[in-house]
C-alpha positions in Angstrom: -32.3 64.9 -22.1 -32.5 68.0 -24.7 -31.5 70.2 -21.5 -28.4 68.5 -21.0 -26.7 70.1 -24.2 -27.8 73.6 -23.6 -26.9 73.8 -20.0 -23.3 72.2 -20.5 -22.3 74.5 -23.1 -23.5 77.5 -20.8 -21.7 76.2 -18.2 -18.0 76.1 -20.1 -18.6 79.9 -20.5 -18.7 79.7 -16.5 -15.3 80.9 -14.5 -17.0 80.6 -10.7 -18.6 77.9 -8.8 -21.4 78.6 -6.3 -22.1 76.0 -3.7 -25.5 74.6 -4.8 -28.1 72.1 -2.4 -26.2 68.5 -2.6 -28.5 65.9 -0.9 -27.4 62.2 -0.8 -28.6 60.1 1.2 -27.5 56.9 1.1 -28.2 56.0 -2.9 -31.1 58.3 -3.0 -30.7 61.8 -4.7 -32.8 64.8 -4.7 -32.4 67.3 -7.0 -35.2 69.5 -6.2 -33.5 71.9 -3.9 -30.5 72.4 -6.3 -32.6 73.3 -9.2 -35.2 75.6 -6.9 -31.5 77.4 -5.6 -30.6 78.0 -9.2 -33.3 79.4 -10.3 -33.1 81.5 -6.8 -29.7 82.5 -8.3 -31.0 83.0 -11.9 -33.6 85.3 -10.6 -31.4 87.1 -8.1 -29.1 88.3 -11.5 -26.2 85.8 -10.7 -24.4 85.0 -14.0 -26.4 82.6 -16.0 -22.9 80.8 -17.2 -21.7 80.1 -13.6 -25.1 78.8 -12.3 -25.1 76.1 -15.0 -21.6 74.9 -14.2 -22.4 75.0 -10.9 -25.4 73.1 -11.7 -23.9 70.9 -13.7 -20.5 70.1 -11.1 -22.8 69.4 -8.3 -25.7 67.2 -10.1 -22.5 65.2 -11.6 -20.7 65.1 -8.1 -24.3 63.6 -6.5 -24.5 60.9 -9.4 -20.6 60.0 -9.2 -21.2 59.5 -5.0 -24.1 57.3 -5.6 -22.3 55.5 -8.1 -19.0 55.1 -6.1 -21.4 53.8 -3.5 -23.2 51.4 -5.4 -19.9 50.1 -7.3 -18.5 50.0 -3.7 -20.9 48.2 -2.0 -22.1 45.5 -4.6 -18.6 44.9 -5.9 -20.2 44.9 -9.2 -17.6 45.4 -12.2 -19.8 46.5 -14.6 -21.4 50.2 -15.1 -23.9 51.2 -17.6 -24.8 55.2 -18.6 -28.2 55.6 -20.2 -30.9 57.8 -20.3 -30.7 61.2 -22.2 -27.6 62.0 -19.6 -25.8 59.4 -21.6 -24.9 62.1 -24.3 -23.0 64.2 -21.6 -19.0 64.2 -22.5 -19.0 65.9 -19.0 -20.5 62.8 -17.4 -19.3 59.7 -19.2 -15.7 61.4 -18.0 -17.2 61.5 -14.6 -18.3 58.2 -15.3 -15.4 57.0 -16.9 -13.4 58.2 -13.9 -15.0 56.5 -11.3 -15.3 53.0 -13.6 -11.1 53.0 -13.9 -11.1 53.6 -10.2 -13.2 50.6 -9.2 -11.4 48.4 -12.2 -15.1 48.1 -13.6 -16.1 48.1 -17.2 -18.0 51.5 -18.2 -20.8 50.8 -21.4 -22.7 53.9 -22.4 -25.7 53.3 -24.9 -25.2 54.6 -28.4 -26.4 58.5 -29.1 -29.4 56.8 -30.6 -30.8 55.5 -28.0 -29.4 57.5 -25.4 -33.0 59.9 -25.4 -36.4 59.5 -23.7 -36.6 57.4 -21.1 -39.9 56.5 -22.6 -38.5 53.7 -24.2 -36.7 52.4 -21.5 -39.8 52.0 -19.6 -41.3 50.1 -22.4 -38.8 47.4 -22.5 -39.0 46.9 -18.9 -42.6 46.4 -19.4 -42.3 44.3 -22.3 -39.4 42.2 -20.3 -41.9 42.1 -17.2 -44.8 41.3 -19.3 -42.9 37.9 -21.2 -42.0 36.8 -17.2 -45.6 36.8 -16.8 -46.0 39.8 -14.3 -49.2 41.6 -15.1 -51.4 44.1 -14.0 -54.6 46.0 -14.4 -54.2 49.4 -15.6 -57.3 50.6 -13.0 -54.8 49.0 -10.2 -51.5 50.2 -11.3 -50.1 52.8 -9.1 -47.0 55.0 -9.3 -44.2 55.3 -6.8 -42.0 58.6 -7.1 -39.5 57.2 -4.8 -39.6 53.5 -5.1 -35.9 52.5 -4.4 -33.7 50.0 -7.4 -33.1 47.6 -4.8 -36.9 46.8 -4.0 -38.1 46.6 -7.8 -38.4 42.9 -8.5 -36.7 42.1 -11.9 -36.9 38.1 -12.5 -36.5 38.1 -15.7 -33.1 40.0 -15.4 -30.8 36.9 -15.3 -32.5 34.9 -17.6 -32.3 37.4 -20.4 -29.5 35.8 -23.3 -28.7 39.3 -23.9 -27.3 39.4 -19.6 -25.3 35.9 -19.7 -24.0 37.8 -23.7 -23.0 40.7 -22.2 -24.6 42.7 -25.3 -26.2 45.1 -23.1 -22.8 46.6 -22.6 -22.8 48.3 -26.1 -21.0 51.2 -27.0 -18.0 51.0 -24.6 -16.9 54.2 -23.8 
């Protein structure tokens, strides 16, 4: 995410946290009304520096409770970081932290590939597409909040790269 950077090195020049909108719910996140409040802030003439660490502490502090959850609940010993967040020092110690806690082992994707999601989508299509699940484009539909645990994923545990552990690149 190119906004990641910019916002984290405006927040070290923060010295005060405001209490920002945390909704968690569960393992669903909204980040709507934290964003909309800090913008409030911006507007209002509050410090730029101390609305992005604010920003920044509580997005973190949603995804480490979801995480905690998930690690908790599934007993899973195994955390991947990706996505354009994966280039956050700030998170992967988040991240790192919570992995150590729960004796689980923390992979984060290589800078390279840690960008546009874009791509990410395209492998699960191509994986989706080689277990034979098609559609047509005129029928496809988007869900905004279509939860992890309902998406289907057959092809997941057939993959050489799961049963290699490969996927795990770039241990933190």
């Amino acid at each position: 995410n190119p906004g990641v950077p910019h916002l984290e090195q405006c927040a070290e020049k923060g010295s005060r946290y405001i209490p920002l909108p945390y909704t968690v719910k569960g393992q669903d996140i909204s980040f709507s009304g934290l964003i909309e409040e800090a913008l409030r802030l911006v507007k209002k003439g509050t410090p730029l520096p101390d609305v992005c660490l604010s920003l920044i502490e509580t997005a973190y502090a949603m995804l480490g409770e979801i995480v905690e959850r998930g690690l908790a609940l599934t007993g899973k010993k195994e955390l991947l970081l990706a996505g354009g967040v994966a280039r956050s020092k700030k998170l992967m110690s988040v991240m790192d932290y919570i992995a150590r806690e729960f004796n689980a082992k923390l992979g984060i994707v290589p800078p390279e590939y840690a960008g546009d999601n874009g791509a990410m989508i395209a492998l699960t299509g191509l994986l989706a597409y080689r277990a034979g699940i098609t559609i047509d484009p005129t029928e496809a539909v988007t869900k905004q909040r279509w939860r992890l645990d309902e998406v289907e994923t057959p092809w997941f545990e057939k993959e050489p790269w799961r049963k290699e552990k490969q996927f795990l690149t770039g241990f933190y």
